[in-house]
C-alpha positions as CSV (number, residue, x, y, z in Angstrom):
1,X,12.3,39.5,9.8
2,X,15.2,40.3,6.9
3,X,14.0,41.3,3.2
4,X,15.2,38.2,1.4
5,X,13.1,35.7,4.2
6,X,9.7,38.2,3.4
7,X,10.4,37.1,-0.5
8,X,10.9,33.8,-0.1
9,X,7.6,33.3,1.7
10,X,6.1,36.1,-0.5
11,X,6.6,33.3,-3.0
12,X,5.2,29.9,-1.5
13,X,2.4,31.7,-0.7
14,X,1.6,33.0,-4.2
15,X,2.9,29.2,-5.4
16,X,0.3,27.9,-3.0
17,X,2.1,26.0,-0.7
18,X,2.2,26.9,3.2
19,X,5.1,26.5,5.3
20,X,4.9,23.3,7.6
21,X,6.9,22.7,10.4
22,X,6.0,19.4,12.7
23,X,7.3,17.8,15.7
24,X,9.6,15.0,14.8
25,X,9.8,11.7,17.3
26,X,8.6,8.4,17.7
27,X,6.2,6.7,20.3
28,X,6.5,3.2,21.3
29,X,3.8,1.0,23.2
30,X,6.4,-1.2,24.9
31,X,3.9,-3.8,25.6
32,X,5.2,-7.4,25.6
33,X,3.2,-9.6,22.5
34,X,1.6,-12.7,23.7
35,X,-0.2,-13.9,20.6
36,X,-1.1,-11.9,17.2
37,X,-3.6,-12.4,14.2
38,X,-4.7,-10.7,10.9
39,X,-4.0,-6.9,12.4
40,X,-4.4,-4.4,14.9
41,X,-6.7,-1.3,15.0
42,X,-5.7,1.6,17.6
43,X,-6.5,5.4,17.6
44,X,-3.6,8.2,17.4
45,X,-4.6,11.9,18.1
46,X,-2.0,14.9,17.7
47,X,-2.3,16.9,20.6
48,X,-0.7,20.6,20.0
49,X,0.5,20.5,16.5
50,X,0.0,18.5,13.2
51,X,1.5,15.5,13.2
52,X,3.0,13.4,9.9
53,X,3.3,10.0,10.3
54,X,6.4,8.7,8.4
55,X,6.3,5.1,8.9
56,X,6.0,2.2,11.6
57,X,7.7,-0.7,13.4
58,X,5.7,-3.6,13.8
59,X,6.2,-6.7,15.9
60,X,5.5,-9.3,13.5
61,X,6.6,-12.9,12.2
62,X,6.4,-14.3,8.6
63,X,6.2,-12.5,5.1
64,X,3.3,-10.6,3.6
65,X,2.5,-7.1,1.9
66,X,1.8,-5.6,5.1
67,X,-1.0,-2.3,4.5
68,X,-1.8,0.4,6.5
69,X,-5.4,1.7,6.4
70,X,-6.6,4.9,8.4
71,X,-9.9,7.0,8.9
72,X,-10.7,9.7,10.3
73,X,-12.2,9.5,14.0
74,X,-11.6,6.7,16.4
75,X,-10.7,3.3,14.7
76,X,-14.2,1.9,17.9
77,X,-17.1,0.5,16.4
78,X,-15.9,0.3,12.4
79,X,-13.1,-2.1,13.0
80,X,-16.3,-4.2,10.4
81,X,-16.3,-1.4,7.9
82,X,-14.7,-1.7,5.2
83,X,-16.3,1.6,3.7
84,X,-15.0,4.2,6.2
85,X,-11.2,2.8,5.7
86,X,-8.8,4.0,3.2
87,X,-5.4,2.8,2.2
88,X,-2.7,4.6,3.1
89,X,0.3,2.7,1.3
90,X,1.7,-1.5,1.8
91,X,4.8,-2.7,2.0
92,X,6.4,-6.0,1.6
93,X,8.2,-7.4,4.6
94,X,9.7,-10.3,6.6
95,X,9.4,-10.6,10.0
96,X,10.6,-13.3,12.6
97,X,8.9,-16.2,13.3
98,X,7.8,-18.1,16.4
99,X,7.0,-15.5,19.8
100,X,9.5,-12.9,19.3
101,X,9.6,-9.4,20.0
102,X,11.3,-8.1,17.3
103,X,10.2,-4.6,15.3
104,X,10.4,-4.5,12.0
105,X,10.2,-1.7,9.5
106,X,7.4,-0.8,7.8
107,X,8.0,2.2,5.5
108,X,4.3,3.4,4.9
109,X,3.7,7.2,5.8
110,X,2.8,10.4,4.4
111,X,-0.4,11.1,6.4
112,X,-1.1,14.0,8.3
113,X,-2.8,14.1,11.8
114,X,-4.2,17.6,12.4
115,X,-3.4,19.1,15.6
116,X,-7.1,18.1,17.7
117,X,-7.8,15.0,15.9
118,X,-7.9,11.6,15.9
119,X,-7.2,9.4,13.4
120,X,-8.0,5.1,13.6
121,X,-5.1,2.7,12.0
122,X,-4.9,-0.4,11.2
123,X,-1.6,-2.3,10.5
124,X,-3.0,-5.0,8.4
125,X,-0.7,-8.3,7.4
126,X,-3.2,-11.5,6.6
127,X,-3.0,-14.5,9.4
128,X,-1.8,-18.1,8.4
129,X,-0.9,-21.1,10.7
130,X,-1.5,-19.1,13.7
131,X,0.9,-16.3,15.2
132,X,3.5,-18.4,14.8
133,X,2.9,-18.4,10.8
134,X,2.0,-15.1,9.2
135,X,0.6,-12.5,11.7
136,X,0.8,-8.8,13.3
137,X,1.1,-9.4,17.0
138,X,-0.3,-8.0,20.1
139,X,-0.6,-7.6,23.7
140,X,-3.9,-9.7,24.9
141,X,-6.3,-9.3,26.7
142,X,-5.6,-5.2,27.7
143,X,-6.0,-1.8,26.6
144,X,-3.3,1.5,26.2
145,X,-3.8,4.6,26.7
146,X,-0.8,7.3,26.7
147,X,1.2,9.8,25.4
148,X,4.7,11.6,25.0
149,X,3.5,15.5,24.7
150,X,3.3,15.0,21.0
151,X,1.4,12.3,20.2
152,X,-1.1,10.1,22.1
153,X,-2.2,6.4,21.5
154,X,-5.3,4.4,22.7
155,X,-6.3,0.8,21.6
156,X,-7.2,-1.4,21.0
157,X,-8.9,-3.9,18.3
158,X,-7.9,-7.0,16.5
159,X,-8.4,-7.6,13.0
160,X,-9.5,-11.9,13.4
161,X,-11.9,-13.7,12.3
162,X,-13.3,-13.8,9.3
163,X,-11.2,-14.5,6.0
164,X,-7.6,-15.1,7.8
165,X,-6.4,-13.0,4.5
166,X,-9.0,-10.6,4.5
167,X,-9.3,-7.5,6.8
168,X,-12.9,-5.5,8.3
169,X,-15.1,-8.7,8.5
170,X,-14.5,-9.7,12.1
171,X,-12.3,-8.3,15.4
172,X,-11.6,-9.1,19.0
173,X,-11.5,-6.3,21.6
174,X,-8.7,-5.3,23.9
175,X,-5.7,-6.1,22.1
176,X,-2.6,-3.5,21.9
177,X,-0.5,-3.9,19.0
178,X,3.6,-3.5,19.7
179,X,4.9,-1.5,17.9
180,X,5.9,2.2,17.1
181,X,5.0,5.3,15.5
182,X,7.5,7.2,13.4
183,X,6.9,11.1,12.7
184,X,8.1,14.0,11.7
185,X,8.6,17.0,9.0
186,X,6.7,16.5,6.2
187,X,8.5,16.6,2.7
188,X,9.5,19.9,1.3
189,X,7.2,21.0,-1.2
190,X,9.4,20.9,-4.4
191,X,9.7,17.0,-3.0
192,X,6.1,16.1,-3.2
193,X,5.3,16.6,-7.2
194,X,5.3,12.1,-6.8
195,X,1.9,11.9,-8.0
196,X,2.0,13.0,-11.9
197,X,-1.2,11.7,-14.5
198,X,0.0,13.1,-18.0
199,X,-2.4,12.1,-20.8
200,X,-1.5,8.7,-22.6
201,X,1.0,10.1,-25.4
202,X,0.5,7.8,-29.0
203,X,2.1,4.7,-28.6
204,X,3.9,2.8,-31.8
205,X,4.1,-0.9,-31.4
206,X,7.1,-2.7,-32.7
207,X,8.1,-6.5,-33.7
208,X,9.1,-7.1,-30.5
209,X,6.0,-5.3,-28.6
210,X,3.5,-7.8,-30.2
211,X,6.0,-10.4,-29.2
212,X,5.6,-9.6,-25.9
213,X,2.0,-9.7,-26.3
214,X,2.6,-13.6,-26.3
215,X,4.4,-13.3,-23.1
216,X,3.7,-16.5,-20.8
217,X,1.0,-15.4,-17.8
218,X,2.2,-13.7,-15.2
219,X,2.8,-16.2,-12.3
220,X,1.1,-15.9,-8.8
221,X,2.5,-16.8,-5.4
222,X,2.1,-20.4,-5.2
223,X,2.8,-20.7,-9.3
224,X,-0.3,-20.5,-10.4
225,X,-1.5,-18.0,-13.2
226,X,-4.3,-15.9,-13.9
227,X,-5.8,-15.5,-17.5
228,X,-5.8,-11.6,-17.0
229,X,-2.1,-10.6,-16.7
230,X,1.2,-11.4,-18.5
231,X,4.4,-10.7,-17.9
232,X,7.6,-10.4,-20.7
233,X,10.4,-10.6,-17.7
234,X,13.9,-11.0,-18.9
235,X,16.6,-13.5,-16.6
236,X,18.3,-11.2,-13.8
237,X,15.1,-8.9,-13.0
238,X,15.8,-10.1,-9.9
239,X,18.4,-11.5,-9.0
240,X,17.6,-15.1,-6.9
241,X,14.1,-14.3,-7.7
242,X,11.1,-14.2,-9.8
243,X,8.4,-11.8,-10.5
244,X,5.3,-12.4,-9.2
245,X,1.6,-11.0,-9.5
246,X,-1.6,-10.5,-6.8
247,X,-4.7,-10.1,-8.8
248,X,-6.9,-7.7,-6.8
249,X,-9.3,-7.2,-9.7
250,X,-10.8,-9.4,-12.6
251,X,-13.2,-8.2,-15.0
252,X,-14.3,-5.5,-13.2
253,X,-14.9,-7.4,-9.8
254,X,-12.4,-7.0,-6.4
255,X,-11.1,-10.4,-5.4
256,X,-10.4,-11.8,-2.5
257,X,-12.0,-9.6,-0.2
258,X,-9.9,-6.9,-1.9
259,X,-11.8,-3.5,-2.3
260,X,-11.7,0.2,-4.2
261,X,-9.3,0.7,-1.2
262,X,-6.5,-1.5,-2.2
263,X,-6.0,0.8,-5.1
264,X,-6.1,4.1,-2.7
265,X,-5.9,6.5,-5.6
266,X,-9.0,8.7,-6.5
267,X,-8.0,9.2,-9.7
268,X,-7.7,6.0,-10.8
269,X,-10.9,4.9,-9.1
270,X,-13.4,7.6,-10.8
271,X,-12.5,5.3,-14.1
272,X,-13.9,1.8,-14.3
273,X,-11.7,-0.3,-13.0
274,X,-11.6,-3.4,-15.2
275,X,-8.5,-5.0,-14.4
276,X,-6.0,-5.0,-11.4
277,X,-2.4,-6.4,-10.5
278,X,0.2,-5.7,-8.0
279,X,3.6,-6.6,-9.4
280,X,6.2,-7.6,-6.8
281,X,9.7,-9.0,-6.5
282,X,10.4,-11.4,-4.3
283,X,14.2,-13.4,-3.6
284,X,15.2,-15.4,-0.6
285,X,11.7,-14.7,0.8
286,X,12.2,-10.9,0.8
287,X,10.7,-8.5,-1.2
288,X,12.5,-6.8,-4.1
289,X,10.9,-3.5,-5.3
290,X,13.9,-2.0,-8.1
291,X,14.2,-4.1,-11.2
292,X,17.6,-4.8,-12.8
293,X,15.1,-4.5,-15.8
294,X,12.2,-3.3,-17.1
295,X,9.3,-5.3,-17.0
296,X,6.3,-5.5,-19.5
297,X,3.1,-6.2,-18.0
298,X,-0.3,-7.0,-20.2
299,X,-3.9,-6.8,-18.7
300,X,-6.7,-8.6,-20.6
301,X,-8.7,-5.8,-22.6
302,X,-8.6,-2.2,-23.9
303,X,-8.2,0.9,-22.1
304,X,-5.7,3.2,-20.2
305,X,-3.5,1.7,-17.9
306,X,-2.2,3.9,-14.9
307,X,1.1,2.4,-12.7
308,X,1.6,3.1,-9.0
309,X,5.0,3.2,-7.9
310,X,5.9,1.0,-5.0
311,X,9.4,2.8,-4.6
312,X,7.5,5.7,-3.2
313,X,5.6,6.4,-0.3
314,X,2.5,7.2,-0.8
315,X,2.8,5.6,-4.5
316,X,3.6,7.8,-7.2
317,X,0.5,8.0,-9.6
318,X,1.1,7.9,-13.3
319,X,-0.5,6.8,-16.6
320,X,1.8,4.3,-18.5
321,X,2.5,4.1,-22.2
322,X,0.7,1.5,-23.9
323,X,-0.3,-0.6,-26.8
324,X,-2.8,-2.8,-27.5
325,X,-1.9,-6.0,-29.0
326,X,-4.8,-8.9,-29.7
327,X,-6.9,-7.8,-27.1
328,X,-4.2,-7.1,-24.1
329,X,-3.1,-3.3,-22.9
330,X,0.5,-3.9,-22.6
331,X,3.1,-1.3,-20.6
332,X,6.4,-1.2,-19.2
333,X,7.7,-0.9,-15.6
334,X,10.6,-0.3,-14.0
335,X,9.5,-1.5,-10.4
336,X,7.4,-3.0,-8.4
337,X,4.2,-1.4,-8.2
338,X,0.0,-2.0,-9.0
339,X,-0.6,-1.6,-12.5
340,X,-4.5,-0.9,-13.2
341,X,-6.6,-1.1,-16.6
342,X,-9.2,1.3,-16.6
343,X,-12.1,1.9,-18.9
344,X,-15.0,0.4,-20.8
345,X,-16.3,-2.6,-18.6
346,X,-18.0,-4.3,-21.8
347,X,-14.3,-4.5,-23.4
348,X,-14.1,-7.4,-21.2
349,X,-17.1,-9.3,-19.6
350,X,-17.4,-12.5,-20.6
351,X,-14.0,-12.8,-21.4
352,X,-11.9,-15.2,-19.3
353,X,-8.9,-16.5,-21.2
């Protein structure tokens, strides 16, 4: 080994970081889908080294913020709980529609597989109208068991039942997802500083801040509103489209079947969580995650309001600038992403408009 290579690891090892090197590929289940519902559970163990996961293709048909939970252990027996599940990262897509074969991207990675274990997964979409409407499909009626020297696969589960948008309250047995795994090197680790939570720096409102303060709701898929969240969005954010919100929490309470999970981020969880939004762009029925501009979001109440970044993988972590302005924490974003408002829950029970 040459002088300047002993250095160079000399220093990551005194910076902390250890040098990774995994097995790159991709493993397919080539079954053919006969029906689909809400999601698909199935197991993936790394067999001689570690493995990181770097994203999926998915057989599916509709649109829908499609997540990807995991947990440690096989995905058998807790395909009902919610607990044991976290969220590894979501992505908006659109699929086919009708009984197609078709993969689709899905650009949720950045978890690690340790060489030995095994690791349940979910690919999670939502159901509506059948598989022809909305869904994540499947083989039927079988189970899969293989693997390529790397990586092995066994399932598997159906998420069904239950809330059609809702996952971990209902499942039917022996169905195999189609689709594939993605893997290979993890990031370098002078690319991994994403997740960044600076204290909130002093904030001075302007004219125009309290004027955005009076911003119309934000408007929710179907055009509804929410009294919780507004958005200030100026014409051309995006282009063909609109800006649109998914309340996951009001008040302090997860909606919709949502849980802590949704959010994914233990730092943001070990505040109170008092409000929650995910902001999305959405033209032509696809999803738009850069904005041509920035857009100023405002949750109902006081507190510190922390962004996650939809236009990284896992979602960068950061707390926004704010003001508050007549009762609303208002911040600025420059994509898609969840924006949460943590902190006192009595700043806001009670209050609904």
């Amino acid at each position: 080994m040459n002088k300047r290579l002993l250095i160079v690891l000399a220093l990551f090892s005194l910076a902390g970081y250890s040098l990774v090197s995994a097995a790159t590929g991709s493993l397919s289940t080539n079954v053919t889908s006969d029906g689909g519902c809400e999601g698909t559970f199935f197991d993936l163990t790394a067999l001689t080294e570690d493995i990181y996961i770097t994203g999926f293709e998915t057989n599916f048909v509709g649109t829908a913020n499609v997540r990807v939970y995991y947990k440690p252990g096989t995905f058998a027996g807790s395909e009902d709980n919610a607990a044991v599940w976290t969220l590894l990262g979501s992505e908006t897509i659109t699929g086919g529609s009708g009984f197609i074969q078709t993969l689709y991207s899905l650009h949720v990675g950045g978890l690690t597989i340790p060489a030995g274990q095994t690791y349940g997964i979910l690919i999670y979409s939502g159901t509506q109208g059948g598989s022809g409407g909305l869904a994540t499909r499947y083989r039927g009626y079988t189970t899969l068991s293989f693997d390529n020297g790397d990586l092995a696969f066994s399932g598997g589960s159906a998420s069904c039942l239950g809330d059609p948008l809702t996952p971990f309250d209902g499942h039917y047995t022996e169905r195999v997802w189609r689709g594939t795994v993605l893997y290979g090197d993890p990031p370098a680790p002078e690319e991994t500083g994403a997740v960044v939570k600076p204290a909130p720096t002093e904030y001075l409102a302007t004219a125009e801040d309290h004027a955005r303060a009076q911003a119309p709701l934000c408007q929710l898929i179907g055009s509804e509103t929410d009294p919780i969240a507004k958005a200030d969005v100026a014409d051309g954010t995006v282009p063909d489209g609109n800006v649109y919100c998914r309340v996951i929490a009001r008040n302090g309470e997860f909606l919709y079947g949502n849980t802590p999970s949704e959010i994914g981020d233990s730092g943001v969880l070990d505040q109170t969580v008092l409000q929650a939004v995910d902001v999305s762009g959405m033209a032509n029925g696809a999803a738009v995650i850069p904005f041509e501009h920035p857009v100023t979001i405002c949750l109902k109440g006081e507190g510190t309001l922390w962004y996650l970044d939809a236009a990284t993988q896992p979602r960068a972590v950061s707390v926004l600038d704010s003001g508050l302005y007549d009762g609303w924490t208002c911040g600025v974003i420059p994509h898609a992403g969840m924006v949460v408002l943590a902190g006192d829950a009595t700043q806001v029970q009670g209050e609904t408009g």
